[in-house]
C-alpha atoms as one frame of an Amber mdcrd trajectory, in Angstrom:
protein
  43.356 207.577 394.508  42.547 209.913 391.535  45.059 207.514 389.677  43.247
 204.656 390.251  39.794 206.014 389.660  41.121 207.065 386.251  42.821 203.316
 385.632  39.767 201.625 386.588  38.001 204.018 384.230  40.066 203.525 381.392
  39.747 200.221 381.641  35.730 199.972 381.959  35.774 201.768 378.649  38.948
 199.068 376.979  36.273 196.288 378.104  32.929 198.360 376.843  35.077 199.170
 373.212  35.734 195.235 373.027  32.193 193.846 374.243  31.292 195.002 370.830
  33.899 194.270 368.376  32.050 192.026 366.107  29.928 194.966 365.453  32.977
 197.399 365.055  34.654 194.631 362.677  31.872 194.086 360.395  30.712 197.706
 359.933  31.243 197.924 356.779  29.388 194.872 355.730  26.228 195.642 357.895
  25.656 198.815 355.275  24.115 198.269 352.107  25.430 197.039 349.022  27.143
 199.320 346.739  24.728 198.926 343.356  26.391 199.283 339.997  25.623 198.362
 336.438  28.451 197.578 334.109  28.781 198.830 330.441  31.126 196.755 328.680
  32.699 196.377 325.298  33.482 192.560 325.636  35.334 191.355 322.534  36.859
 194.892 322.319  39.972 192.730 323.581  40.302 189.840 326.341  40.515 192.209
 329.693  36.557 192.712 329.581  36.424 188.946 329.655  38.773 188.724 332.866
  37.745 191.607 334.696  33.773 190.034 334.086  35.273 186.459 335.660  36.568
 188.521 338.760  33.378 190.042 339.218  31.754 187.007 339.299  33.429 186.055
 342.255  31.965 189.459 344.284  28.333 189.044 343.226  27.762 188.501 346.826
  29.316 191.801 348.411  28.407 194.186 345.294  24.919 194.573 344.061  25.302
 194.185 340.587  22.317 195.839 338.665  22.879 195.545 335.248  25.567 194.021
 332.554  25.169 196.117 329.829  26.714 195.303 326.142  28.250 198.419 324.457
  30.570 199.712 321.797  33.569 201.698 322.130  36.318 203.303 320.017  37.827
 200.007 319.574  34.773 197.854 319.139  32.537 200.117 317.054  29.917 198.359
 315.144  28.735 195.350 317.250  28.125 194.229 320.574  28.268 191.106 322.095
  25.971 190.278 324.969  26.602 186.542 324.464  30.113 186.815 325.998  28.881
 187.948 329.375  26.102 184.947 329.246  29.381 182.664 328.579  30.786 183.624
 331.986  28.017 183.733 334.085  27.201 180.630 332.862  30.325 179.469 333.826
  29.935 180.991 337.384  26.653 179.104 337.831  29.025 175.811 337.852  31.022
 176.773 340.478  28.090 178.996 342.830  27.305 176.076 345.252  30.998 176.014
 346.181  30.980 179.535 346.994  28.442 179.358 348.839  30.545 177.013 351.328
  32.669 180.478 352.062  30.566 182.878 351.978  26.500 183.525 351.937  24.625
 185.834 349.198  26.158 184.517 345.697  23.053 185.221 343.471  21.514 182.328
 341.130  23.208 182.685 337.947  19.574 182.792 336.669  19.338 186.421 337.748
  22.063 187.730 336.616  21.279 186.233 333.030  18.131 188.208 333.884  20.540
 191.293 333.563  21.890 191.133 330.550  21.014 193.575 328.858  21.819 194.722
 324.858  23.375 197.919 324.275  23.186 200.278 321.381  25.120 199.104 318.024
  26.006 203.218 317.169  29.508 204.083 318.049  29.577 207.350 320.939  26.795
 210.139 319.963  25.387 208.942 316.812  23.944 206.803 319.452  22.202 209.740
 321.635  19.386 211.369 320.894  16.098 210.898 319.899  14.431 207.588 319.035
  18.345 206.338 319.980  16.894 204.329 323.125  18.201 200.857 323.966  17.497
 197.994 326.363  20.533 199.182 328.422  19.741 203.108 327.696  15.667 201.948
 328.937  17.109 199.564 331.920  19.572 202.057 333.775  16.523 204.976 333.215
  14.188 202.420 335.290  17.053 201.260 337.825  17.769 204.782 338.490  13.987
 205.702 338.889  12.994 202.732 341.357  11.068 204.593 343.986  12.232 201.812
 346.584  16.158 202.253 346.186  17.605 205.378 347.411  21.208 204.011 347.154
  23.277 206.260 344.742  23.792 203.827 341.476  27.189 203.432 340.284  27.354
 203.374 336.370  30.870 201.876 335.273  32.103 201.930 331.695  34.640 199.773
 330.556  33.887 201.117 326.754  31.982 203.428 325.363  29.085 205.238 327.691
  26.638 206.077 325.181  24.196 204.008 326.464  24.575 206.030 329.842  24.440
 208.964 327.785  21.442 208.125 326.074  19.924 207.603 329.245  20.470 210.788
 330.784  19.088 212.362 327.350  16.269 210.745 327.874  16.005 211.745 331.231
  15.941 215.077 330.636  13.418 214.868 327.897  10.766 213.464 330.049  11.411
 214.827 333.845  11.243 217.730 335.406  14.209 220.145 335.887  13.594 218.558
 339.843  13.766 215.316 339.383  16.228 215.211 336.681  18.631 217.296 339.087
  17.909 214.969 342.076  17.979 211.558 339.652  21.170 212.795 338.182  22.384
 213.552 341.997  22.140 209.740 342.892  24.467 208.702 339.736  28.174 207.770
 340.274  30.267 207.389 337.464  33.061 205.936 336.666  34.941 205.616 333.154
  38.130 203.839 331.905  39.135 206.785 329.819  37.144 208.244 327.533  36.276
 205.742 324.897  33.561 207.248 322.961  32.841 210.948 322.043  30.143 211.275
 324.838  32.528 211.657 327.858  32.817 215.541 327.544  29.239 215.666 326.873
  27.836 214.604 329.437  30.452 216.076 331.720  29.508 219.315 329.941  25.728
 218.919 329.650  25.400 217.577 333.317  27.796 219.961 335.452  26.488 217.808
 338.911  26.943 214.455 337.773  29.973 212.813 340.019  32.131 211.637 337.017
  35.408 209.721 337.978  37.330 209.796 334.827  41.550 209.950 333.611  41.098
 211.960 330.365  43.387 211.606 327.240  46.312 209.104 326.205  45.768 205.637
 328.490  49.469 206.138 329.516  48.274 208.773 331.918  45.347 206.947 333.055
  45.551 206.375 336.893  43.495 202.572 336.294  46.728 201.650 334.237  48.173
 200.592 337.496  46.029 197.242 337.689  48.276 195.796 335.125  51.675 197.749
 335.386  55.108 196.741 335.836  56.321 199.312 338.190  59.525 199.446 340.221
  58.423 199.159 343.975  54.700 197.183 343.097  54.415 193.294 343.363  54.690
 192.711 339.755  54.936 188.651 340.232  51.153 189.034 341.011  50.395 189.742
 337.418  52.574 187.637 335.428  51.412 185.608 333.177  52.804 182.425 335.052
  50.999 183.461 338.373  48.053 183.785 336.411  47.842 180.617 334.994  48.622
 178.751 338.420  46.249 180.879 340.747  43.414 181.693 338.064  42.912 179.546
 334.918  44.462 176.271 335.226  42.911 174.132 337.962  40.022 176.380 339.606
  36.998 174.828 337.832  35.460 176.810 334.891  35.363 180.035 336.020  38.909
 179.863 335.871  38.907 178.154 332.388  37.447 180.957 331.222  39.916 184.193
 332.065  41.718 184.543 328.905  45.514 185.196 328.352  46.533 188.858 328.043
  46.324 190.397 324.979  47.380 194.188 325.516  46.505 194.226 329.245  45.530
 192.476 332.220  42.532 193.857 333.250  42.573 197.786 333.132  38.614 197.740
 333.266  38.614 196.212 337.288  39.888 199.601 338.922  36.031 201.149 337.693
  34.392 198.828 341.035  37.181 197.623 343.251  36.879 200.463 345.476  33.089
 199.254 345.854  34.052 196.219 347.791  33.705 196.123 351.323  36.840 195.858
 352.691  37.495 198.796 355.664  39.508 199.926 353.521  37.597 201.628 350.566
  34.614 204.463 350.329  33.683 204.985 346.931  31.637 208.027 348.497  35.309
 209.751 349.247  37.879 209.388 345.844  40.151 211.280 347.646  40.478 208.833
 350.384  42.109 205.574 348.024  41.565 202.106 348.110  42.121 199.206 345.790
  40.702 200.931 342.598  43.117 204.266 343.548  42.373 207.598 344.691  41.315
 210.764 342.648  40.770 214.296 343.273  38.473 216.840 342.001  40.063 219.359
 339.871  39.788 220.645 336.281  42.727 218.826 334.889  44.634 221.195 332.340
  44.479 219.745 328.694  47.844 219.598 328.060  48.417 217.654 331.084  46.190
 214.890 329.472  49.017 213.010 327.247  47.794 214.560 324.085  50.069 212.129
 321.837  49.663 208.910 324.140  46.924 206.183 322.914  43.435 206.486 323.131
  41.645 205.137 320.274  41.480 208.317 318.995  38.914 209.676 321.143  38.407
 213.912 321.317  40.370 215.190 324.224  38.355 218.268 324.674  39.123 220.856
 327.879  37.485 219.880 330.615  34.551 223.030 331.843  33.841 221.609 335.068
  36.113 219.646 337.557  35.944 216.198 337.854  37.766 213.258 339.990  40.319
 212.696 338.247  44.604 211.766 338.352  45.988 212.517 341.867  49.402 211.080
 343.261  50.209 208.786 346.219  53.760 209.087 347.659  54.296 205.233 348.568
  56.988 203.759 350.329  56.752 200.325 350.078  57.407 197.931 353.024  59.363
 194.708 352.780  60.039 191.308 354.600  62.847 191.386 356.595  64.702 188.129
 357.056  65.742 188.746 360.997  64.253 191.544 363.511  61.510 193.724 363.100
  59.564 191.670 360.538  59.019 194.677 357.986  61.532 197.148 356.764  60.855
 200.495 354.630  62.290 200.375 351.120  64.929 202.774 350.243  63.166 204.010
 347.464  59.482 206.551 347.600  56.901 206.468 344.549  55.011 209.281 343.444
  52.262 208.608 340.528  48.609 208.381 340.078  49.393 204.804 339.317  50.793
 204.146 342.391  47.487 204.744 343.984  46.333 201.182 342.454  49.520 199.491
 342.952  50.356 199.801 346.471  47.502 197.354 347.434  48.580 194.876 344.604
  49.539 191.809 346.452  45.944 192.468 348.930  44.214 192.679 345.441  45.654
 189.859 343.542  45.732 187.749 346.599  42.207 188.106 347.635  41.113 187.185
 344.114  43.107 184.280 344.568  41.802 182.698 347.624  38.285 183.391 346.083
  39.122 181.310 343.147  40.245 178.499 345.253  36.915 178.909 346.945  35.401
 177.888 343.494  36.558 174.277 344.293  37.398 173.930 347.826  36.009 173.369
 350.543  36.144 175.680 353.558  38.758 173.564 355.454  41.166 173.251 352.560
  40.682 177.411 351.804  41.736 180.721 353.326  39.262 183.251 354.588  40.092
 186.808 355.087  41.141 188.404 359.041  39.015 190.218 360.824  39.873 193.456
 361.959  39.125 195.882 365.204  40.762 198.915 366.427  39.838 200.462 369.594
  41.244 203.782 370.879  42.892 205.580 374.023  44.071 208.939 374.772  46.499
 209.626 378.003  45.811 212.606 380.093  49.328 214.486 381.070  49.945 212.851
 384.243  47.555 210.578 384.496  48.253 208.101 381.743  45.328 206.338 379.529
  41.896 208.169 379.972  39.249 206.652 378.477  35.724 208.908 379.998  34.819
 209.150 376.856  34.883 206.321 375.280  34.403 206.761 371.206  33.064 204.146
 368.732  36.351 203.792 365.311  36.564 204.697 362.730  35.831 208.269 363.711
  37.685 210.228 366.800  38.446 213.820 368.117  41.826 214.013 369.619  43.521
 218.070 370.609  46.447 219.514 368.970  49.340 217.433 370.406  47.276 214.221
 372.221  49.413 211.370 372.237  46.565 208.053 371.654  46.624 204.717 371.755
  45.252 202.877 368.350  44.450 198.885 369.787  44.129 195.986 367.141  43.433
 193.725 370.109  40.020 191.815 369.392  41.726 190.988 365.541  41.011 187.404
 364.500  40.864 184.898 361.736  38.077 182.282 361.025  40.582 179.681 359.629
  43.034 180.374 363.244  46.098 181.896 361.031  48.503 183.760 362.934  48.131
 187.573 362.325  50.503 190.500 361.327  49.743 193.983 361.594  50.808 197.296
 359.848  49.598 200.843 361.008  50.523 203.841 358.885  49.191 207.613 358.214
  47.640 208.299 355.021  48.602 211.728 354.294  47.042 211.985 350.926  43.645
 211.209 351.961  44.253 214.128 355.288  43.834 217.679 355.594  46.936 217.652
 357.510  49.364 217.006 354.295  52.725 216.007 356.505  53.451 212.944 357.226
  52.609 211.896 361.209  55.045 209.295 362.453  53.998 206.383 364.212  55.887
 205.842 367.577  58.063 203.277 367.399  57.027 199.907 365.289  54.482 200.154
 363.073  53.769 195.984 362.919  52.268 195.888 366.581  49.272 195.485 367.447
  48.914 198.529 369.744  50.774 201.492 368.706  50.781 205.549 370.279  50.523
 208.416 367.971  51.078 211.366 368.848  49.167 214.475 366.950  50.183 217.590
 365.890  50.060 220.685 366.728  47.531 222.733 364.840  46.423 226.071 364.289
  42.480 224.848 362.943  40.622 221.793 363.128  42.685 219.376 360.847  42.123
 215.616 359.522  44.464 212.230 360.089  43.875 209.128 357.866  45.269 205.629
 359.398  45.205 202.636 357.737  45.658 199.115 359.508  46.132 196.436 357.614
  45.544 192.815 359.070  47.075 190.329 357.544  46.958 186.445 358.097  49.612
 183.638 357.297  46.900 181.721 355.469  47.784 180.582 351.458  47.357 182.701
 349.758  47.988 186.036 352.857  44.637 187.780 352.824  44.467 191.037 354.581
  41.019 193.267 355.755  41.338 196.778 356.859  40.474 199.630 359.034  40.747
 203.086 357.987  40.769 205.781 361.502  39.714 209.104 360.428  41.401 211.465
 363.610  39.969 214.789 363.942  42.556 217.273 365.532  41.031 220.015 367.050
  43.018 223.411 368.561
């Protein structure tokens, strides 16, 4: 009888988990827009140009704030705001297709409206007094709006001087209060250092969240966008799969991503990880996603590849820590021809680069599809999975137990609870058939080891079993949903497990 209470029980709460799956699915796009303003040095090279035309296409799922001309190292005397109007522009052609895939493209009217011109001084002879620009002026008043408490993402894909400048000015004209709670809302992220006012600001603003891979760009974790690395899907960024999935044949937007000159793209990683995918929190570096995962240490000096490339920018010791390089031991997983659909290479990667490549083909793929959507229609195009995860734990001798019935992506299991992870409730708006892959992300956990799935990880149910601890510890899953749609598009859901003694 006590059995069958606990059956019945366990199944009332399967049923209450899945009435609301829609809601557990779309979580992440019910909270507000990430909000970040871009400093670029278009015409530096042609990656600015590409990275801008891939942005384009998630106008609707980041709030994009500001596009903000700048120098850098390698561009040091001009700016060129007219390059950015060239591509929007060229967005605003294609807009009322995307709109047949997906609501809340903005008119390309408003984001001409956010343009904004840079200053023409290379790093700090650009900061200081009197050195205000229209970008310096425009992130001071985004920052300030009394109606926005989201934190504002600054990225720089050149030179940050204009950031800089705004946070001198900031201080010049606020109190030590506000300037410590304005500075508290900023999140930055910088390709590298290229200008001289990385380690200032770093220095001269100890609080200020600063994602950053100092020294030579060899070292640089965001080099993994564009790397050919044993174990990553480098067919993705070939030129030839470039040309056939981007440029050639996907309306203007696509006309304008230029060949590769040095590099495909290396400024992209800086917002990736702001899009919306159940994968990524932007809030938690450590935790990965598609623009890789960083730590917060004070990285040694000569640990910063004093004799690699760089434009010849300082590379000063760091005084404070900062997010910065942090590895990713990736196995990758491969097709398999007959049985179990997915094998495990032979072969495990361990770099900071890694922590961009590993999602590769999801990346590359999703852009993609989104490019088709440029001049398809939503029959003839494929729309990402949706995924759900539900949860039960089993009782010793009583099998699953489900009294307590607990809302993904957060749990508390005890040391040693074996649990159920569910996928049922997955789906896909175009009807694709769906695979699934659960693993442990030990990287982003407290608890460092690796925790094995129980038997096949491409189910859609699978049992884990926790350790045995000795404090409360942390487990990151991933599941990854992918469909069979051209080209594959995949969503995520990451399960934070809390293991208590």
């Amino acid at each position: 009888m006590k059995k069958s209470i606990l059956f019945l029980m366990a199944l009332a709460g399967f049923f209450w988990l899945g009435g609301s799956t829609r809601a557990l699915a779309n979580d992440t796009c019910d909270k507000p827009r990430h909000r970040v303003i871009i400093l670029t040095d278009v015409e530096n090279e042609p990656d600015d140009t590409e990275s801008l035309v891939r942005l384009m296409l998630y106008t609707n799922q980041i709030d994009v704030r500001g596009l903000i001309a700048t120098t850098s190292t390698h561009l040091r005397n001009r700016i060129a705001p007219e390059s950015i109007h060239r591509v929007i522009d060229a967005y605003g052609q294609v807009r009322s297709n995307l709109l047949k895939h997906e609501g809340g493209y903005p008119e390309a009217e408003s984001l001409h409206a956010l343009v904004k011109r840079g200053s023409t001084y290379y790093g700090m002879n650009g900061v200081g007094k009197d050195k205000n620009s229209e970008g310096s002026d425009w992130i001071v008043k985004e920052l300030m709006r009394a109606d926005d408490e989201r934190p504002l993402w600054v990225c720089a894909w050149g030179g940050a001087n204009v950031l800089a400048q705004a946070l001198y000015q900031l201080r010049a004209t606020q109190s030590k209060a506000d300037l410590e709670r304005l500075v508290g809302k900023l999140r930055v992220y910088t390709i590298s250092d290229q200008d001289d006012t990385g380690n200032w600001m770093r220095r001269e603003f100890p609080s200020l969240f600063y994602i950053v891979s100092p020294g030579g760009y060899g070292h640089a974790t965001w080099t993994g966008m564009m790397q050919v690395a044993e174990g990553a899907d480098n067919e993705k960024v070939s030129n030839r799969w470039i040309a056939e999935n981007i440029q050639q044949g996907h309306g203007p937007l696509g006309a304008c991503y230029p060949d590769v000159a040095y590099g495909m793209e290396g400024d992209t990683p800086s917002w990736l990880n702001l899009i919306p995918n159940g994968l990524n929190d932007p809030e938690h570096p450590d935790w990965g996603g598609w623009g890789g995962r960083y730590e917060l240490y004070i990285p040694r000096r000569e640990d910063c590849d004093l004799t690699g490339f760089n434009g010849s920018v300082p590379i000063e010791e760091e005084t404070r820590p900062i997010w910065t390089n942090a590895d990713d031991r990736v196995t990758p997983y491969l097709f398999n021809e007959y049985g179990c659909a997915l094998r495990s290479d032979t072969i495990t990667y361990c770099t900071p680069q890694a922590t961009v490549w590993r999602w590769r083909s999801e990346v590359q793929n999703d852009f993609a599809a989104r490019m088709d959507w440029c001049t398809k229609d939503y029959s003839e195009a494929n729309h990402a999975p949706v995924a759900v995860v539900r949860m039960m734990t089993e009782v010793p001798g009583y099998g699953i137990d489900n009294r307590e019935p607990r809302e993904i992506p957060n749990l508390t299991v005890k040391s040693g609870d074996v649990f159920t992870l569910d996928a049922t409730g997955s789906s896909d708006p175009d009807g694709d058939n769906l695979s699934y892959l659960w693993f442990n992300y030990p990287e982003a956990s407290s608890w460092k080891q690796p925790v094995a799935i129980l038997g096949s990880p491409n189910i859609c149910h699978v049992k884990v079993q926790a350790p045995k601890v000795e404090r409360t510890e942390t487990l990151h899953f991933i599941l990854k949903v992918t469909d069979k749609g051209t080209p594959a598009l995949t969503c995520y859901r990451r399960v934070v497990v809390t293991v208590i003694k």
